[in-house]
MDAnalysis code that builds the backbone (N, CA, C; Angstrom):
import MDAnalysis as mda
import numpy as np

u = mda.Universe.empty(309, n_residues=103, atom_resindex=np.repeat(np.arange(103), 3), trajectory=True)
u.add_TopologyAttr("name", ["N", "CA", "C"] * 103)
u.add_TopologyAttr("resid", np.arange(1, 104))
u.add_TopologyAttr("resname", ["UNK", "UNK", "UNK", "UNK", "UNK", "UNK", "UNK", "UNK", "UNK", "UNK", "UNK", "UNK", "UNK", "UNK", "UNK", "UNK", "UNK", "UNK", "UNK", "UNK", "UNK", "UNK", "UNK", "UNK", "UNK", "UNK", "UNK", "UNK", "UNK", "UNK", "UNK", "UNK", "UNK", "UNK", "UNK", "UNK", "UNK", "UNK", "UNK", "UNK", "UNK", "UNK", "UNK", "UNK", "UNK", "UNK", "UNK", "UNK", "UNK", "UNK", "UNK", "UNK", "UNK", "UNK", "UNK", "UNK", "UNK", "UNK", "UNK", "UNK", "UNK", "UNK", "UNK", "UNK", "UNK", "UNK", "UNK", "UNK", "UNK", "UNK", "UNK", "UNK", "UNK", "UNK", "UNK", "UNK", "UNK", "UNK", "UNK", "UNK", "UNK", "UNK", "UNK", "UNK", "UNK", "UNK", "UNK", "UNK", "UNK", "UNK", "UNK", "UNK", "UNK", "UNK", "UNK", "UNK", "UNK", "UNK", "UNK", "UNK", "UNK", "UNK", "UNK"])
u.atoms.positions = np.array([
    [19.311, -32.219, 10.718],
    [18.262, -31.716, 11.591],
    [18.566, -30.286, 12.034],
    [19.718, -29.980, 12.379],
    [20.431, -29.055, 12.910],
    [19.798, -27.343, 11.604],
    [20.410, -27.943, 10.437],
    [20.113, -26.935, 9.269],
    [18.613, -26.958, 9.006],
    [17.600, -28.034, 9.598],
    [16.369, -27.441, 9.088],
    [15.831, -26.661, 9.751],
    [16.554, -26.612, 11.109],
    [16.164, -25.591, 12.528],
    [16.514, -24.474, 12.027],
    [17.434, -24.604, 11.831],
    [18.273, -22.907, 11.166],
    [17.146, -22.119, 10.051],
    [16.794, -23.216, 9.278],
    [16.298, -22.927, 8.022],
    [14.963, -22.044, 8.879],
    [14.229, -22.848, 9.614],
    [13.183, -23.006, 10.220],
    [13.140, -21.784, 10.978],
    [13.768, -21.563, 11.299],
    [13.909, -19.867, 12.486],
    [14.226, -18.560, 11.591],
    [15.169, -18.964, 10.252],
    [15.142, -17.986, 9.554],
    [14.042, -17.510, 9.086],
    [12.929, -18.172, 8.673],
    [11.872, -17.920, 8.092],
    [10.974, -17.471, 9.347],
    [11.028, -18.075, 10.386],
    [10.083, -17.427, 11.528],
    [10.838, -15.835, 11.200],
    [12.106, -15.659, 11.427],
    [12.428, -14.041, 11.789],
    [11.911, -13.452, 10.346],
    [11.825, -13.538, 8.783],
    [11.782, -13.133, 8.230],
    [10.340, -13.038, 7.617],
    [9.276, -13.701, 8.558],
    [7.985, -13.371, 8.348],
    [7.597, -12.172, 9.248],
    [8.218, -12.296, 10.834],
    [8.257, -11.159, 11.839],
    [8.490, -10.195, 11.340],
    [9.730, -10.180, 10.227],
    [10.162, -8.596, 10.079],
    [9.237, -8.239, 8.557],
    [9.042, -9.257, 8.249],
    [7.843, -8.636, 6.759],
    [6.743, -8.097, 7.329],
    [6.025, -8.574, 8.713],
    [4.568, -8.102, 8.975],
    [5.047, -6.741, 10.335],
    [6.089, -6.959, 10.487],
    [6.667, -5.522, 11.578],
    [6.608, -4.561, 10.694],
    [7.312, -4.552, 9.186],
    [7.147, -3.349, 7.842],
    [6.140, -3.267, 8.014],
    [4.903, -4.030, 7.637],
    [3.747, -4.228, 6.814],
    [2.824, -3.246, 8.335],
    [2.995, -3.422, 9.312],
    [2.387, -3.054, 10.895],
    [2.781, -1.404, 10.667],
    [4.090, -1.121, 10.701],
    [4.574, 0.248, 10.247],
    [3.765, 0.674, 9.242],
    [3.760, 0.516, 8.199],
    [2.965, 1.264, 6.819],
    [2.190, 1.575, 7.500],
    [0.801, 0.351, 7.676],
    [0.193, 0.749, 8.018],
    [-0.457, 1.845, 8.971],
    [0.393, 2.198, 9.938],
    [0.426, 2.963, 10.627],
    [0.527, 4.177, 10.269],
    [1.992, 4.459, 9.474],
    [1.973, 5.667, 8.754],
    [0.860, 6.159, 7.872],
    [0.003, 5.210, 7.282],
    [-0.710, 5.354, 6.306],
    [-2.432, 5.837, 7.189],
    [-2.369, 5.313, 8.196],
    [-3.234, 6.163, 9.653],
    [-2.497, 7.479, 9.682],
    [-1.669, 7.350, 10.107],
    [-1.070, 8.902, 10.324],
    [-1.148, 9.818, 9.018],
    [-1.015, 9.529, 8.198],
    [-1.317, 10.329, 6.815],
    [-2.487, 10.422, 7.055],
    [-3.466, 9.590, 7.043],
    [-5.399, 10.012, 6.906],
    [-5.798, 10.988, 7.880],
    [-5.048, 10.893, 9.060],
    [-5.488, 11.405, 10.268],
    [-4.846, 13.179, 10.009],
    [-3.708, 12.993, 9.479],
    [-3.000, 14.799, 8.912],
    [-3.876, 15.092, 8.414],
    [-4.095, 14.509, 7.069],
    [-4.953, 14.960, 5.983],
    [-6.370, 15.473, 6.630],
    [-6.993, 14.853, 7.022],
    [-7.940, 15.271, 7.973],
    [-8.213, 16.219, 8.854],
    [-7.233, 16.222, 9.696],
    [-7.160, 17.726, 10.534],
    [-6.784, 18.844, 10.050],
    [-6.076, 18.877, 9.084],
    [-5.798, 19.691, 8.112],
    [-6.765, 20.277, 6.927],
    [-8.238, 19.280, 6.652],
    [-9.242, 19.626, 6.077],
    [-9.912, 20.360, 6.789],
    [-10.475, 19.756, 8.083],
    [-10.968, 20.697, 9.282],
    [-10.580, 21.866, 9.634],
    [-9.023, 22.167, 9.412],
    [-8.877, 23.545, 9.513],
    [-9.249, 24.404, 8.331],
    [-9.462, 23.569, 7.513],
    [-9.694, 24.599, 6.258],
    [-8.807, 24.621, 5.132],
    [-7.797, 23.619, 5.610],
    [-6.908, 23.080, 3.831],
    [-7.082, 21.923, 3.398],
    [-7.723, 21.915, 2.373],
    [-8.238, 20.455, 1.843],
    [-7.168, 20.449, 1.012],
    [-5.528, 20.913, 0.789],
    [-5.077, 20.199, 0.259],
    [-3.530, 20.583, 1.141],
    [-2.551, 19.422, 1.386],
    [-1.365, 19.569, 2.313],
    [-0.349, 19.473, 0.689],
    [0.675, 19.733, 0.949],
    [2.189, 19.433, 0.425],
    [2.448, 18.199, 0.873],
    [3.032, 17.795, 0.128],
    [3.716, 16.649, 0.100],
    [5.067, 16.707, 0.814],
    [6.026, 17.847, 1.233],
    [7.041, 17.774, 1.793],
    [6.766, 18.425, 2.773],
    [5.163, 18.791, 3.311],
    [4.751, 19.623, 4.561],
    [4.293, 18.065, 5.615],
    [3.776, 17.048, 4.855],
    [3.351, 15.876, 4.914],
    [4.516, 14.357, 5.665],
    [5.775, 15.126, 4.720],
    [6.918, 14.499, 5.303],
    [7.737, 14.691, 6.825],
    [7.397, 16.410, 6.612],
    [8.018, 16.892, 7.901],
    [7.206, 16.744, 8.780],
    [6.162, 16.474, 9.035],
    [5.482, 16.368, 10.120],
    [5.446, 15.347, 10.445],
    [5.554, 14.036, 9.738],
    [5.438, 12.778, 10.143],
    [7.256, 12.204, 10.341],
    [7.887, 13.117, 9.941],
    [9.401, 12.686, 9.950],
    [9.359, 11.369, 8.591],
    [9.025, 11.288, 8.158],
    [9.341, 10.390, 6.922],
    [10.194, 10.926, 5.426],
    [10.869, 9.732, 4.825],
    [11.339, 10.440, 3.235],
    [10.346, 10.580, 2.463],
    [10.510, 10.977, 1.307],
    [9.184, 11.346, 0.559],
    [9.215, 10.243, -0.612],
    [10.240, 9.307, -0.782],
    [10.265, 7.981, -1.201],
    [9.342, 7.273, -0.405],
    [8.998, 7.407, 1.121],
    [8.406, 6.532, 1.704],
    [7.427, 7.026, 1.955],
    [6.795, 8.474, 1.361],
    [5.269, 8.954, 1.432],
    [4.896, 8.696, -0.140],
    [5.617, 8.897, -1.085],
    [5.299, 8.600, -2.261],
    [4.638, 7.139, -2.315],
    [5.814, 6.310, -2.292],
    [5.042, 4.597, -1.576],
    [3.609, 4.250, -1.102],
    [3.493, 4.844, -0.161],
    [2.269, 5.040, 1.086],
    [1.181, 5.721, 0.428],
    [1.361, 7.032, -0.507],
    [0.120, 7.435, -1.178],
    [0.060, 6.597, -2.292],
    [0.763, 6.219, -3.017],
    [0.377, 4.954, -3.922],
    [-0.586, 4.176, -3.217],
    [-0.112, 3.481, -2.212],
    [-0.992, 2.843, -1.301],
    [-2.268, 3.422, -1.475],
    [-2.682, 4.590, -0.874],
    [-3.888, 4.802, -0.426],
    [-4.505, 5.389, -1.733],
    [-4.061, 5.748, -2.513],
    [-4.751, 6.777, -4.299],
    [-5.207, 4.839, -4.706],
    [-4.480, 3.861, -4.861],
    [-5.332, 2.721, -4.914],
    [-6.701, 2.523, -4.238],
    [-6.441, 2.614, -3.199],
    [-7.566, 2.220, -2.483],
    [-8.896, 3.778, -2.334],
    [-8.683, 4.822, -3.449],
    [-9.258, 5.384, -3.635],
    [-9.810, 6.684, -2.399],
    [-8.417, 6.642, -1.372],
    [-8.795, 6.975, -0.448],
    [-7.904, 8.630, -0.102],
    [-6.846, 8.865, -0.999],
    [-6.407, 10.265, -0.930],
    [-6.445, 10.112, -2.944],
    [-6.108, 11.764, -3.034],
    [-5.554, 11.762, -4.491],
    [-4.377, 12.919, -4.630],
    [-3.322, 13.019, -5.288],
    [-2.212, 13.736, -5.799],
    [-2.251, 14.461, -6.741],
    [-1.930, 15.775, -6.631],
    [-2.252, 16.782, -7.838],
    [-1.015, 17.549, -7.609],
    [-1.270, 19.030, -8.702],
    [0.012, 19.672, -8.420],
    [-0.812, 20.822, -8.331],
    [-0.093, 21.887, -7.684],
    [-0.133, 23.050, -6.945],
    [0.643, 23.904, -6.962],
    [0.730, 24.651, -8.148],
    [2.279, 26.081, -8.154],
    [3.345, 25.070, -8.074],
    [3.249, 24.181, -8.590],
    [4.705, 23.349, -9.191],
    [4.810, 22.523, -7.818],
    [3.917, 22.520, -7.137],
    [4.574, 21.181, -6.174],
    [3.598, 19.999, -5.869],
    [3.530, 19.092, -5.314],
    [3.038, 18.097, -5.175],
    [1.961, 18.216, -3.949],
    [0.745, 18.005, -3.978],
    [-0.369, 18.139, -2.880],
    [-1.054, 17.095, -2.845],
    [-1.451, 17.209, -1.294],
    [-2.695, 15.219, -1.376],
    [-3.764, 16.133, -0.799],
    [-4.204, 15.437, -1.311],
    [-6.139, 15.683, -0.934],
    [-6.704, 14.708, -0.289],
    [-7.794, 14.428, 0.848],
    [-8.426, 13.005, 0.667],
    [-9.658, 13.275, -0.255],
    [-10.426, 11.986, -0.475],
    [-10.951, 12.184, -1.143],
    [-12.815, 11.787, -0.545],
    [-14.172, 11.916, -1.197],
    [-15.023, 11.455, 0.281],
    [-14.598, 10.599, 0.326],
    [-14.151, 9.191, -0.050],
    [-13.834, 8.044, 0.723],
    [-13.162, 7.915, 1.862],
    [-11.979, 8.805, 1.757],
    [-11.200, 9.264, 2.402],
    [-11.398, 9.807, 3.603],
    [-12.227, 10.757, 3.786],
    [-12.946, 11.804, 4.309],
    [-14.061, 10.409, 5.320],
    [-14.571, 10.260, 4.442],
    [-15.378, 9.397, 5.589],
    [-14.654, 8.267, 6.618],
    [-13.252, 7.561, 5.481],
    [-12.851, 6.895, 6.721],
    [-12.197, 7.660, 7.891],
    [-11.594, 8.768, 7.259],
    [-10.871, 9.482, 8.548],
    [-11.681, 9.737, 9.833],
    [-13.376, 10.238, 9.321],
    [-14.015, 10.773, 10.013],
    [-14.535, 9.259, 11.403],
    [-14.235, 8.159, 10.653],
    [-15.207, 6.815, 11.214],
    [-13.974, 6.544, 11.942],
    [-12.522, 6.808, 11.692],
    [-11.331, 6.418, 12.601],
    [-11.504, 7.718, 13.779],
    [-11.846, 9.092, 13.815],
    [-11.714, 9.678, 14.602],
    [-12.949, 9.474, 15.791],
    [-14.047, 8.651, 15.410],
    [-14.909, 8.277, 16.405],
    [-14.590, 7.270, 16.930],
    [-13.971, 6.357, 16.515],
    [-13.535, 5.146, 17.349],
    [-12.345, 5.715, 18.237],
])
């Protein structure tokens, strides 16, 4: 009985810490739409990818990740730029940022 408790709590903590990641991304992946965005508004529709990192304090293993994420869901896209890496949103993109900044 003793070990199915054990068993039983391990899996409670290790669903907590899968949807605590999964809560993070997501977040970052707000915070990316929301850069990208204010950054269109000023008049650069396209950021760096290591301008992208420093501002959010993230590795670029873990923005690379995160725009995978969102170039799926059709919502930024990745190009190159004088040899470096740039995100764009895209309108999808563009419109959700715009429908998150009214709420």
């Amino acid at each position: 009985m003793l070990l199915d408790h054990d068993a039983a709590e391990q899996q409670a903590n290790d669903f907590a810490s899968e949807h605590a990641q999964l809560d993070q991304s997501a977040v970052l992946m707000l915070g990316i739409l929301e850069l990208l965005h204010a950054e269109h508004e000023a008049g650069r529709a396209r950021v760096p990818l290591a301008a992208i990192c420093k501002r959010l304090g993230i590795r670029m293993s873990t923005l690379q990740r995160l725009m995978t994420a969102l170039g799926e869901q059709e919502l930024v896209i990745i190009s190159t730029e004088k040899e470096r890496l740039v995100a764009a949103l895209t309108a999808n993109g563009e419109e959700i940022s715009r429908a998150l900044q009214a709420a």
